[in-house]
C-alpha positions, 0 to 999 in steps of 0.5 A: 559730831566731832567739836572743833579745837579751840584755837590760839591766839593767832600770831598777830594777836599773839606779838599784839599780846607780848607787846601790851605785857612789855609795855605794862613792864615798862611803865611799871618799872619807870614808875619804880625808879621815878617814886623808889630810887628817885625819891633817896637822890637829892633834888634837880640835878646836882647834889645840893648840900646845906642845912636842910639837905644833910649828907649822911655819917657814912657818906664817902664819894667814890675817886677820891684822889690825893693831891699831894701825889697828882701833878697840879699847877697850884699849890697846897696848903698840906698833904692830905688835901683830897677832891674826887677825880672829876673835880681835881682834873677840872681844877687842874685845867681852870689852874693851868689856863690861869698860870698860862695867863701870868697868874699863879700862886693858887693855894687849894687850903682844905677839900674834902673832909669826912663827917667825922672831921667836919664834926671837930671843925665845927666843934673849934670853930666860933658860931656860924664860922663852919657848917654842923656835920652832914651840912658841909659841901667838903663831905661831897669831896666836890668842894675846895677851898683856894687863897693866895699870898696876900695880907688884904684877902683874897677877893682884893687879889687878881687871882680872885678876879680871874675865878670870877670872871673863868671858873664857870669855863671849867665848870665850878661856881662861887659856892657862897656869893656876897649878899646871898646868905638869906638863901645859902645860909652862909655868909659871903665865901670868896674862896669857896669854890664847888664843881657843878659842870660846865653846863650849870657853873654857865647858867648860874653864871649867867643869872647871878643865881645860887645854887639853891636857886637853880636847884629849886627852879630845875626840880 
């Protein structure tokens, strides 16, 4: 008696089979990224830089974009003051719309700053005057700092006004509010401004929150 052949999987079973195998890809690829490559970025979902989350010596950002070469509506305090692109086109906006209203004279003073020169600047500075190394926001190249002529400092200017009441429409935040150094570490910046997106410069706004708070509460 001749044996019957044993047959294959039929086709159905067959898709059934391919699609158990995709999704097993799937799922353990996910888990990959989630515990691998999620793991060495920086918690929520902007990049959070202070005492306890340190960027490296290596760390450059990508764009970086001179703006002594790029057109602006404010003022610089030297030549070789850079911002990543994002940064600087948002700035320029926030800028243009201030001088649309009558209010100029905006002077970006320092931006970003490589590890090295952050290094010298906290080595110059008196204690608690500039953040260590790897600590500061200028290494992001997302951060500037901003004045105006004036003797009675910048927060008694209408210029500072303006940022407060604006910034977040172009998508920075006061990186260092008054009474919130328990939290940021740092003492009261009225020129230190940070890019963010609109999106979160809105809510950290709107709740009066520092950015460490909304990164802990966004994780």
């Amino acid at each position: 008696m001749a044996k019957k052949k044993k047959r294959g999987p039929r086709p159905v079973e067959r898709i059934s089979i391919i699609l158990i195998v995709l999704a097993f890809m799937a799922v353990s690829f996910g888990a990959g990224w989630y515990f691998g490559v999620r793991s060495t970025k920086y918690k929520g979902t902007v990049l959070l830089v202070n005492d306890k989350n340190r960027l490296s010596s290596s760390y450059v950002p990508e764009g970086l974009v001179n703006l002594y070469t790029s057109r602006h509506s404010f003022r610089l305090a030297n030549s070789e003051i850079q911002l990543t692109r994002e940064t600087y086109e948002a700035a320029e906006q926030m800028f243009h719309a201030a001088e649309e209203q009558n209010l100029n004279g905006y002077i970006i003073t320092s931006g970003y700053r490589s590890y090295d020169r952050q290094a010298e600047v906290y080595a110059q500075s008196e204690p608690g005057k500039a953040q260590e190394p790897g600590a500061s926001e200028h290494q992001t190249g997302l951060a500037f700092d901003v004045t105006t002529e004036t003797s009675n400092g910048f927060e008694s200017t209408p210029q500072y006004a303006w940022l407060m009441q604006h910034a977040h429409e172009y998508g920075f935040i006061q990186r260092y509010p008054a009474n919130k150094a328990d939290i940021t570490g740092i003492s009261y910046e009225p020129w230190h401004y940070r890019y963010v997106g609109v999106e979160v410069a809105t809510q950290i706004h709107n709740t009066g929150m520092t950015l460490e708070e909304f990164v802990k509460r966004n994780r």
